[in-house]
Residue frames as a rotation matrix with the C-alpha (Angstrom) as fourth column:
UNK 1
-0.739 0.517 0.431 66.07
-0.162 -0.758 0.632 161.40
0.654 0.398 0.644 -172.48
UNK 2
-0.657 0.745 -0.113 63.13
-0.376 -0.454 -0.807 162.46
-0.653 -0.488 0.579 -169.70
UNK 3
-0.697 0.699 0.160 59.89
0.715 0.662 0.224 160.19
0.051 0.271 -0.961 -170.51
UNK 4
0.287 0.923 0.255 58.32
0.772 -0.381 0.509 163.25
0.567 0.051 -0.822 -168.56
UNK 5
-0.574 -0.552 0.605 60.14
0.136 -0.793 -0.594 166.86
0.807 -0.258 0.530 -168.08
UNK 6
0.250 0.572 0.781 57.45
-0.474 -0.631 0.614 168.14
0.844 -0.524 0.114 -165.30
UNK 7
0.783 0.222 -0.582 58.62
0.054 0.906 0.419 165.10
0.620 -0.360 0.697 -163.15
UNK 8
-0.084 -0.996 -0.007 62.06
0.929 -0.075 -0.361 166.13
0.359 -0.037 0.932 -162.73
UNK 9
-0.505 0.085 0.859 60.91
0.183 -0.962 0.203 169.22
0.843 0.260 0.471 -162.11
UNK 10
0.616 0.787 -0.033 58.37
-0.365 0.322 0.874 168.22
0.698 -0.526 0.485 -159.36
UNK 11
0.818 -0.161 -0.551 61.14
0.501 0.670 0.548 166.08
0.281 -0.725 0.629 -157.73
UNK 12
-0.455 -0.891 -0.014 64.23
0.662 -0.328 -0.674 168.33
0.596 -0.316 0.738 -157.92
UNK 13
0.063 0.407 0.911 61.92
-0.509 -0.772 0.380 171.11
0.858 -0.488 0.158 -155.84
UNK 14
0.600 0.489 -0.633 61.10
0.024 0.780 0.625 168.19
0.800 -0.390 0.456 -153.85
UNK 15
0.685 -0.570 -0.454 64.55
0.670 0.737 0.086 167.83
0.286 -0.363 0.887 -152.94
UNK 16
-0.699 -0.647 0.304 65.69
0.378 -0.695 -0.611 171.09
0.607 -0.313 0.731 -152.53
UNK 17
-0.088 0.489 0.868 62.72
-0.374 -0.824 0.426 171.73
0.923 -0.287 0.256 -150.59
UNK 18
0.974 0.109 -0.198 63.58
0.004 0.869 0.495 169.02
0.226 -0.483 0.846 -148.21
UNK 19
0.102 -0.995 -0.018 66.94
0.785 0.092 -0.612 169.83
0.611 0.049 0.790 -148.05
UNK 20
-0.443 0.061 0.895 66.46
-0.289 -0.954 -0.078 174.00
0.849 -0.293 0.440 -146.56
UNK 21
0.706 0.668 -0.238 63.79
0.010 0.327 0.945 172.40
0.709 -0.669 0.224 -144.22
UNK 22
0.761 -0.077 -0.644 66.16
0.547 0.609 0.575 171.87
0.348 -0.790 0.505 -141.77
UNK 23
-0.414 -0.887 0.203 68.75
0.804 -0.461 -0.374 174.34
0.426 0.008 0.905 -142.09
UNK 24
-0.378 0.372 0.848 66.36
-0.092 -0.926 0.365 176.99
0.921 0.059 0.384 -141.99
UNK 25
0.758 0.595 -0.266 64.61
0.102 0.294 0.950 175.86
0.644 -0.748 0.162 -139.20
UNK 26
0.300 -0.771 -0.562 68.30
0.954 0.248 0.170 175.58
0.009 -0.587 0.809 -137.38
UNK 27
-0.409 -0.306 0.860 68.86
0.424 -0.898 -0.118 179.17
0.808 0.317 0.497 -138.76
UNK 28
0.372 0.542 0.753 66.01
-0.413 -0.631 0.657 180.41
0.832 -0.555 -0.011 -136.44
UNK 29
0.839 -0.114 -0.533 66.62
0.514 0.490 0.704 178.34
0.181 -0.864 0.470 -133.57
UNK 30
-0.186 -0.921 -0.344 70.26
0.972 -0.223 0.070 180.15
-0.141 -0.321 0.937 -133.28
UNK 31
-0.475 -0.245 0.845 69.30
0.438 -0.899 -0.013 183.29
0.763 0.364 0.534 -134.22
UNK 32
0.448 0.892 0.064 66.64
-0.038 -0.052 0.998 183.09
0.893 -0.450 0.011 -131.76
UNK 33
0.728 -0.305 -0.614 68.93
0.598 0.720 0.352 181.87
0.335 -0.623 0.707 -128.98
UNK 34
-0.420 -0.816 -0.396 71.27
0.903 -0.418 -0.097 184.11
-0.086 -0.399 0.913 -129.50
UNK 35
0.506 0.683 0.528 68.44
-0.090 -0.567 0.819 187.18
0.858 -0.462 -0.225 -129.45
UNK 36
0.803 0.251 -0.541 67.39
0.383 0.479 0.790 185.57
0.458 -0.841 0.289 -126.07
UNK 37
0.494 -0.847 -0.198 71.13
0.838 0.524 -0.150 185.55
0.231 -0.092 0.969 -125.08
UNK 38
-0.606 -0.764 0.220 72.36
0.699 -0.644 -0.312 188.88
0.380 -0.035 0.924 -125.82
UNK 39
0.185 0.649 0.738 69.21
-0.290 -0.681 0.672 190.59
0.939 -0.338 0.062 -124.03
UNK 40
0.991 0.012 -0.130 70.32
0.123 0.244 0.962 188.59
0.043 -0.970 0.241 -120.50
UNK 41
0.150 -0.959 -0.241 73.45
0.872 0.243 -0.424 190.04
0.465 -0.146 0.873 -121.11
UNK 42
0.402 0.245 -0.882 74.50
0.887 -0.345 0.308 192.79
-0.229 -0.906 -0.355 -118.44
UNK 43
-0.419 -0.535 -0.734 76.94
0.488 -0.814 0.315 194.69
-0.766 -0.226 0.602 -120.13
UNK 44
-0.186 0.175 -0.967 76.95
0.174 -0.963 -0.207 197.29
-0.967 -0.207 0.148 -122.28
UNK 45
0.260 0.016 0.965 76.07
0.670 0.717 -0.193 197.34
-0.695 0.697 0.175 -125.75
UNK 46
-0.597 -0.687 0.414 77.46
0.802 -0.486 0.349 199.49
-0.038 0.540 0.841 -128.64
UNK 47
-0.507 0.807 0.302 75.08
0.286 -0.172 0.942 202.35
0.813 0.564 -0.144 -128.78
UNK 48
0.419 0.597 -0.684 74.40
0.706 0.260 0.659 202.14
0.572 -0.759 -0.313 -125.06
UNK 49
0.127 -0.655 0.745 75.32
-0.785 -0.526 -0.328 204.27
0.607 -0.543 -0.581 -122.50
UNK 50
-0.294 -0.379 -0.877 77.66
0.098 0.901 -0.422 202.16
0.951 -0.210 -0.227 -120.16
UNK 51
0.316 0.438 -0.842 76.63
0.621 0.575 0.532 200.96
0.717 -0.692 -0.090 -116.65
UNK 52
0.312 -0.043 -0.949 76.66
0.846 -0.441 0.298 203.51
-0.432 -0.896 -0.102 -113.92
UNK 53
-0.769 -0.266 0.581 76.95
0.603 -0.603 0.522 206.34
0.212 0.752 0.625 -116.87
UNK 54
0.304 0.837 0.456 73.69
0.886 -0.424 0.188 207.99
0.350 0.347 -0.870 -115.84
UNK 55
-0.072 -0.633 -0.771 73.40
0.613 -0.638 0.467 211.27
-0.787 -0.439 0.434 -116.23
UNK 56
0.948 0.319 0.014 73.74
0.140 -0.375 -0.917 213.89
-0.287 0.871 -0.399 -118.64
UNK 57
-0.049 -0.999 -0.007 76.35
0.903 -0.048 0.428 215.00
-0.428 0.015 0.904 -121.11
UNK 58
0.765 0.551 0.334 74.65
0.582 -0.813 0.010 217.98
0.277 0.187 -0.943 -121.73
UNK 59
-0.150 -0.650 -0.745 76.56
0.941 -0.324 0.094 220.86
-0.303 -0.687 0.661 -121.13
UNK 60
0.492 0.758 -0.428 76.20
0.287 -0.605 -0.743 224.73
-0.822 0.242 -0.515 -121.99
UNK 61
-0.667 -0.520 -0.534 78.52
-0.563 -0.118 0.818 224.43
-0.488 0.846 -0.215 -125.30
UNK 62
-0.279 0.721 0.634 75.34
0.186 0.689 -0.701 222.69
-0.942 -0.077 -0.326 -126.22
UNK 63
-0.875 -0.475 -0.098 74.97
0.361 -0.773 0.521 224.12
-0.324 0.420 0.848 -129.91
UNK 64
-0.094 0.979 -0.180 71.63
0.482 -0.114 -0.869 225.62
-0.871 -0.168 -0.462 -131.06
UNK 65
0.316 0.392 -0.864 72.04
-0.796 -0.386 -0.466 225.86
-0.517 0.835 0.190 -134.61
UNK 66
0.914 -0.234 0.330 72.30
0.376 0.792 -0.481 223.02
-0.149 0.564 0.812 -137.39
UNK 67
-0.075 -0.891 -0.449 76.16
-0.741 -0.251 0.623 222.99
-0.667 0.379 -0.641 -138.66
UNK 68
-0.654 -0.387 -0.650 76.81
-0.756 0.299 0.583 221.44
-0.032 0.872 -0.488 -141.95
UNK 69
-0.703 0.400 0.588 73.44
0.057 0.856 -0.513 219.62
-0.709 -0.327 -0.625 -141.93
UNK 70
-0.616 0.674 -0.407 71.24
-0.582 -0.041 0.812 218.56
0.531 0.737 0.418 -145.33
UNK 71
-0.611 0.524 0.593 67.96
-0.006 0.746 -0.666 216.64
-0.791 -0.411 -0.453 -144.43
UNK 72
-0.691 0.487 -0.534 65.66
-0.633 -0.051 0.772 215.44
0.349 0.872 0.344 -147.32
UNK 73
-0.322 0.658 0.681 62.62
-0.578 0.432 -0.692 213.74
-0.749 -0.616 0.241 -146.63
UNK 74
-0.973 -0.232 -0.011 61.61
-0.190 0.769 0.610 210.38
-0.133 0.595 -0.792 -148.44
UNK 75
-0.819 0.358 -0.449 58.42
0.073 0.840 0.537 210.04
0.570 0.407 -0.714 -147.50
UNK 76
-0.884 0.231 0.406 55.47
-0.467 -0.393 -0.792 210.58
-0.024 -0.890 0.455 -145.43
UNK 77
-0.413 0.898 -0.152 51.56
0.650 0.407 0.642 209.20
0.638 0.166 -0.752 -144.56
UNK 78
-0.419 0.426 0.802 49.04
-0.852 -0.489 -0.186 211.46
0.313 -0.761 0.568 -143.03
UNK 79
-0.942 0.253 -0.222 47.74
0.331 0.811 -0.482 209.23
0.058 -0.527 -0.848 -140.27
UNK 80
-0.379 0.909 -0.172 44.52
-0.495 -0.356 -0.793 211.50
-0.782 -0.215 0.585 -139.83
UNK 81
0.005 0.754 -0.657 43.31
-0.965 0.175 0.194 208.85
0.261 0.634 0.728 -143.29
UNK 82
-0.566 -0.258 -0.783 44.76
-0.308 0.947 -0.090 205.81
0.765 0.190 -0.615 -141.64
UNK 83
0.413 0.729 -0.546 42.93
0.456 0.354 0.817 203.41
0.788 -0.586 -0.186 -139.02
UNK 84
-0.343 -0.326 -0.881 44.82
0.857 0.275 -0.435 204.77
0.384 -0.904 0.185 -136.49
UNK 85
0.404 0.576 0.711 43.17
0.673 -0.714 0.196 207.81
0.620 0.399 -0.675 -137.46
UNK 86
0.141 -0.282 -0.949 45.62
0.575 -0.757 0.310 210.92
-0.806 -0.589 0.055 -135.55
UNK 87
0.791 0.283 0.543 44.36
0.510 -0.795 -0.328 214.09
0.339 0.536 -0.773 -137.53
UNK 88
0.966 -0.135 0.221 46.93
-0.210 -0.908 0.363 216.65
0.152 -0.397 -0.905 -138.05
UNK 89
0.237 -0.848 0.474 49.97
-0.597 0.258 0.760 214.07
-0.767 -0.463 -0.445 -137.69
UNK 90
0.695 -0.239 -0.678 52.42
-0.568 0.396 -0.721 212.53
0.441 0.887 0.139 -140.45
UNK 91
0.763 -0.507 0.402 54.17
0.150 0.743 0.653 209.41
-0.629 -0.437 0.643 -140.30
UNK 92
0.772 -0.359 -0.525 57.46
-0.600 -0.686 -0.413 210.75
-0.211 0.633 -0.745 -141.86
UNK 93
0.641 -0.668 0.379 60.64
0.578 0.744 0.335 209.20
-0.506 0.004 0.863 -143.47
UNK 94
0.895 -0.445 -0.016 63.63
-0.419 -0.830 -0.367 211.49
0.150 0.335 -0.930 -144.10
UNK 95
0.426 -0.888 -0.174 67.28
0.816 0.461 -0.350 211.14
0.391 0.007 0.920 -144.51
UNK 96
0.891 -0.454 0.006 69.64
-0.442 -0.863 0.244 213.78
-0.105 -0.220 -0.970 -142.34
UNK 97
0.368 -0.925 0.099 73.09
0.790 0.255 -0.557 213.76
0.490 0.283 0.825 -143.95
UNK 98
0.881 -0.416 -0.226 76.00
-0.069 -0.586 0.807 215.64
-0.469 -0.695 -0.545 -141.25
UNK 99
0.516 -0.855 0.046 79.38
0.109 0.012 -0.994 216.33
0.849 0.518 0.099 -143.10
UNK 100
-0.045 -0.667 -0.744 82.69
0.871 0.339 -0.356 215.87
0.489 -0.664 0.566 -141.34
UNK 101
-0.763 -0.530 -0.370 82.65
0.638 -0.527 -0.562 218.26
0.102 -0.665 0.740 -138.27
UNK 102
-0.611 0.566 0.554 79.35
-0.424 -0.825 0.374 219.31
0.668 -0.007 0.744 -138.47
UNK 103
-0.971 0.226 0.073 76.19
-0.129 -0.244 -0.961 219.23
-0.200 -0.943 0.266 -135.81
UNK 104
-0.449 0.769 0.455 72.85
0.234 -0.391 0.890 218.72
0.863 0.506 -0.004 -135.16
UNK 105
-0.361 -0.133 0.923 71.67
-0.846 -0.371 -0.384 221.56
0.394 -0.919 0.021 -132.86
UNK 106
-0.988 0.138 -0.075 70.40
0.134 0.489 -0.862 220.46
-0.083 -0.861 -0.501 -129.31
UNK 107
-0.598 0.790 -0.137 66.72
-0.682 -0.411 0.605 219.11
0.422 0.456 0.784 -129.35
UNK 108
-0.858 0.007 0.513 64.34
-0.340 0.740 -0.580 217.22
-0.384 -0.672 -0.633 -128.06
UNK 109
-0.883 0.322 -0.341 61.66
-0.343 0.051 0.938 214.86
0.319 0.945 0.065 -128.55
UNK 110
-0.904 0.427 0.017 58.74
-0.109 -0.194 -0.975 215.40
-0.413 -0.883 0.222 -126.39
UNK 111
0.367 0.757 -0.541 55.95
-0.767 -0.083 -0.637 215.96
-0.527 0.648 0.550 -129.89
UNK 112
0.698 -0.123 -0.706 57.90
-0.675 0.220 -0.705 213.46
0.242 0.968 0.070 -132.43
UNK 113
0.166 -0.379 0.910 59.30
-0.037 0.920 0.390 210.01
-0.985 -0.099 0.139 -131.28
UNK 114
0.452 -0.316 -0.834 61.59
-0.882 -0.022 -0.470 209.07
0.131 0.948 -0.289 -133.57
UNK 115
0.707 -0.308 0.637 63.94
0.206 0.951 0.231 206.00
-0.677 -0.032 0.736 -134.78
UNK 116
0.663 -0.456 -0.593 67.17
-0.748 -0.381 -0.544 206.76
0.022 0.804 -0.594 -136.57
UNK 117
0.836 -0.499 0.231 69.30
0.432 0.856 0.284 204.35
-0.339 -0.138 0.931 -138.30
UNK 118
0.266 -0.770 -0.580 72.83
-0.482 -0.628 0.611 205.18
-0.835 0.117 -0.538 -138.65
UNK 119
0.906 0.402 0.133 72.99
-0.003 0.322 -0.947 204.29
-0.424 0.857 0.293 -142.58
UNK 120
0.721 -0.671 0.174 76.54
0.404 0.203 -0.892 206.01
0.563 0.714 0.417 -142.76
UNK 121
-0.403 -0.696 0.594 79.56
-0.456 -0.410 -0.790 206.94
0.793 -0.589 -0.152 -140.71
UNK 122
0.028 0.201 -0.979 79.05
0.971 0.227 0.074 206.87
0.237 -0.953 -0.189 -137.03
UNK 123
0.431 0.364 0.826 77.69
-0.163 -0.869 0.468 210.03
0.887 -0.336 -0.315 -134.50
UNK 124
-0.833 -0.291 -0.471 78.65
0.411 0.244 -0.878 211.05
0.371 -0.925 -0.084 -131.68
UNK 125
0.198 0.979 0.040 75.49
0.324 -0.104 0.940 211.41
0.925 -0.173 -0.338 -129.47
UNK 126
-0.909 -0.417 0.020 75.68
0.142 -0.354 -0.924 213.79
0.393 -0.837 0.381 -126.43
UNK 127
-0.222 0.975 -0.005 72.22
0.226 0.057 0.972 213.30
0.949 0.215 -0.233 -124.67
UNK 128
-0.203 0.166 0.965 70.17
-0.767 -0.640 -0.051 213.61
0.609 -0.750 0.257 -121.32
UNK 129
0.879 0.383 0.285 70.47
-0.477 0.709 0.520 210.18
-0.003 -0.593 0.805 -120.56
UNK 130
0.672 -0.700 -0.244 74.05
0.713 0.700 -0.045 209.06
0.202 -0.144 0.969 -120.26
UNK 131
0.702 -0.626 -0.340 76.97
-0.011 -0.487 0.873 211.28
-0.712 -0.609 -0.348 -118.40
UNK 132
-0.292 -0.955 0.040 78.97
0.010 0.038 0.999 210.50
-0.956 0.293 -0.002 -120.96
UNK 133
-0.025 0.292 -0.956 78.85
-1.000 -0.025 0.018 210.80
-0.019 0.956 0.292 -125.22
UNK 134
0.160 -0.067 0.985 77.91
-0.207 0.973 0.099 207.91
-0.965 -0.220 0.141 -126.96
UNK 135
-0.661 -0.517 -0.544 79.07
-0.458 -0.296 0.838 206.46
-0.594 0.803 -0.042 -130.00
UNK 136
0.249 0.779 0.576 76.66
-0.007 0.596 -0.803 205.24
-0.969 0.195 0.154 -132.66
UNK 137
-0.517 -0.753 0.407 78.09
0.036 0.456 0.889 202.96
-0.855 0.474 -0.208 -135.28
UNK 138
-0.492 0.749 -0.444 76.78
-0.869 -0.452 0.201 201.99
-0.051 0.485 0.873 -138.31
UNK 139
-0.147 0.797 -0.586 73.17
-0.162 0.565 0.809 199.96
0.976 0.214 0.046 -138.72
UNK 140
-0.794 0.376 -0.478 72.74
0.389 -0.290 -0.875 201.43
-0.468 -0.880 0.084 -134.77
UNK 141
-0.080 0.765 0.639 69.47
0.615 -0.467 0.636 202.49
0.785 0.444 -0.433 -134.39
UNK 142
-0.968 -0.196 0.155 69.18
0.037 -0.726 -0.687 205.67
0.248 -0.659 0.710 -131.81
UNK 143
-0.127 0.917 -0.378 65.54
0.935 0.238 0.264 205.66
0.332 -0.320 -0.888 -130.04
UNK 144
-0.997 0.069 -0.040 64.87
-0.038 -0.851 -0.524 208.83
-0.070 -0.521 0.851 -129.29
UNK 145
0.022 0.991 -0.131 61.19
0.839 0.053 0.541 208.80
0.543 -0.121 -0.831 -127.31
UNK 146
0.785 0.527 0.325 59.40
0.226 -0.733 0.641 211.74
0.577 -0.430 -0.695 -125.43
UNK 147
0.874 -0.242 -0.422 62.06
0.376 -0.215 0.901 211.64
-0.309 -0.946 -0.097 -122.57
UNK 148
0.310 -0.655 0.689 64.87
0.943 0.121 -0.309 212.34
0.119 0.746 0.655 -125.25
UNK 149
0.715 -0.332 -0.615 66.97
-0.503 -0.856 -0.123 215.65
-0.485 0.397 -0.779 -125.17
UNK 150
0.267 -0.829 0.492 70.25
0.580 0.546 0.605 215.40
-0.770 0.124 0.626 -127.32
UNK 151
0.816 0.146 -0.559 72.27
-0.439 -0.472 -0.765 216.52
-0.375 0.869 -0.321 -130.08
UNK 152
0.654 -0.503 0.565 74.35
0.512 0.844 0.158 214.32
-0.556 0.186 0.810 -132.35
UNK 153
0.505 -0.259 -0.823 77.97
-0.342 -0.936 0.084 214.81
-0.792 0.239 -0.561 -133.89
UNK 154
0.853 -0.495 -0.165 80.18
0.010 0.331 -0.944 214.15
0.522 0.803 0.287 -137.25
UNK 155
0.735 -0.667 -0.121 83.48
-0.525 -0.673 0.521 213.77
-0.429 -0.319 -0.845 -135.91
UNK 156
0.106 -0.503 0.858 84.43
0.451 0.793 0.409 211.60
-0.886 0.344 0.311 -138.46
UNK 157
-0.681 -0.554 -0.478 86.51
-0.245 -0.443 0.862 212.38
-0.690 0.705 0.167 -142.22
UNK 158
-0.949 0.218 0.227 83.34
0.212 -0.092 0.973 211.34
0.233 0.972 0.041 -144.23
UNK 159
0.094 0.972 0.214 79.18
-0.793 -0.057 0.607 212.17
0.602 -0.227 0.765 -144.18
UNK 160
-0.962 0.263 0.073 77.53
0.165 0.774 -0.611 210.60
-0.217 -0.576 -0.788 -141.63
UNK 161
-0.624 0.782 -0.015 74.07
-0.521 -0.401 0.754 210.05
0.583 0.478 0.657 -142.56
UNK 162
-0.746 0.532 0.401 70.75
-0.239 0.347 -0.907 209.01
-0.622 -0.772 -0.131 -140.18
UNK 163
-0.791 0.612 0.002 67.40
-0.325 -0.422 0.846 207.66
0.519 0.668 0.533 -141.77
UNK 164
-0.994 0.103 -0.022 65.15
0.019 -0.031 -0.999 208.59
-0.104 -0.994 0.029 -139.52
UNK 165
-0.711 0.641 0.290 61.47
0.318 -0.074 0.945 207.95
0.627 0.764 -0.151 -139.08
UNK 166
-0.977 0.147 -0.153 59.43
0.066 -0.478 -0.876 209.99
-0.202 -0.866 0.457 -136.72
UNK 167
-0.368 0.913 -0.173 56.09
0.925 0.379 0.033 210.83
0.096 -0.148 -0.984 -135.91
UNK 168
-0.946 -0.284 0.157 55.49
0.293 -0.955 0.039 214.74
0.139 0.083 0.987 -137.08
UNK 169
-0.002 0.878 -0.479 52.72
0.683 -0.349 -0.642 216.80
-0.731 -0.329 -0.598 -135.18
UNK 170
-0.537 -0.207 0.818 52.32
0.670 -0.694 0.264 219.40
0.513 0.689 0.512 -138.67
UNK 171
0.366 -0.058 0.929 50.90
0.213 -0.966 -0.145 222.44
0.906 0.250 -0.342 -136.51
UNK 172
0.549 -0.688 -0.474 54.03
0.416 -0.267 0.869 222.23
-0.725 -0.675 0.140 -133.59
UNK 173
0.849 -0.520 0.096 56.33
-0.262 -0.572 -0.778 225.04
0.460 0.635 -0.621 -135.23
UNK 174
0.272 -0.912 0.308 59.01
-0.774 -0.017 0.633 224.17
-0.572 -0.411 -0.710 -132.71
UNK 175
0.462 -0.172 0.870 59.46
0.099 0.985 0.142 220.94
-0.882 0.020 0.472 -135.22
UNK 176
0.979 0.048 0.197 60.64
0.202 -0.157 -0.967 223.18
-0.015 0.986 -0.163 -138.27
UNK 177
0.192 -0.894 -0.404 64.20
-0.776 -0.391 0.495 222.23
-0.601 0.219 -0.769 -137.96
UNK 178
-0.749 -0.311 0.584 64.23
0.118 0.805 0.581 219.04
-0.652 0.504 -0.567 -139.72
UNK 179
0.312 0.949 0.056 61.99
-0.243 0.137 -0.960 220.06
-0.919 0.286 0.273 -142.24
């Protein structure tokens, strides 16, 4: 029988907190490293267009209407109350779900820098910066800044779904396809 429960209690933290110490610490050090590592690598990464690919894959079968495309929106902040204070502009969070064989039209993103993660399936991405489609797996994220044109397909047998957060100017009308 324990003279004094809190004691045991005090030392077994003790020791498990003395134990992690050092793993964890080894955890970063490799994760770090291998960061480091795979950014001084040359080739290509999934997601990437591949070396000497520049170019577009634009083409005039480009399509210019959504095809089988739901988009719901999760979320949003008006920045015009936050410190960064940009009246007139929402920070936005939205899911766009693409069923098998469907499209989203050709667009760009010149007003509304975005980030999309690929949550489900995989896209095919036909843009103005790579000669060639690209494929984007899932937990890719797709950057799509100011210099962006593109439009992205399903050509896979289930939803493919993006959740994308962007940066939404509310009085550009040309932004009212993903609304």
């Amino acid at each position: 029988m324990l003279s004094n429960p809190g004691t045991l209690d005090f030392q077994l933290s003790y020791v498990l907190a003395g134990t992690l110490e050092v793993p964890m610490k080894t955890i970063i050090l490799a994760a770090t490293t291998l960061l480091f590592a795979g950014l001084a690598l040359p080739s290509a990464q999934a997601g990437q267009c591949p070396p000497s690919q520049e170019g577009s894959a634009i083409d005039d079968s480009a399509p210019t209407e959504n095809y089988l495309v739901e988009t719901e929106e999760l979320d949003a902040i008006d920045l015009g109350k936050e410190k960064v204070n940009i009246p007139d502009h929402n920070l936005r969070m939205r899911t766009i779900t693409v069923q098998p064989g469907g499209h989203v039209l050709l667009h760009g993103h010149e007003n509304r820098p975005a980030l999309a993660l690929v949550t489900e399936g995989e896209f095919v991405e036909y843009g103005n910066e790579c000669g060639v489609p690209v494929i984007h797996k899932l937990g890719e994220v797709i950057n799509e800044n100011s210099e962006v044109q593109h439009w992205v397909k399903n050509k896979g047998d289930t939803p493919a779904v993006l959740t994308v957060t962007d940066i939404v100017d509310l009085n550009d009308t040309q932004q009212g396809n993903f609304k």
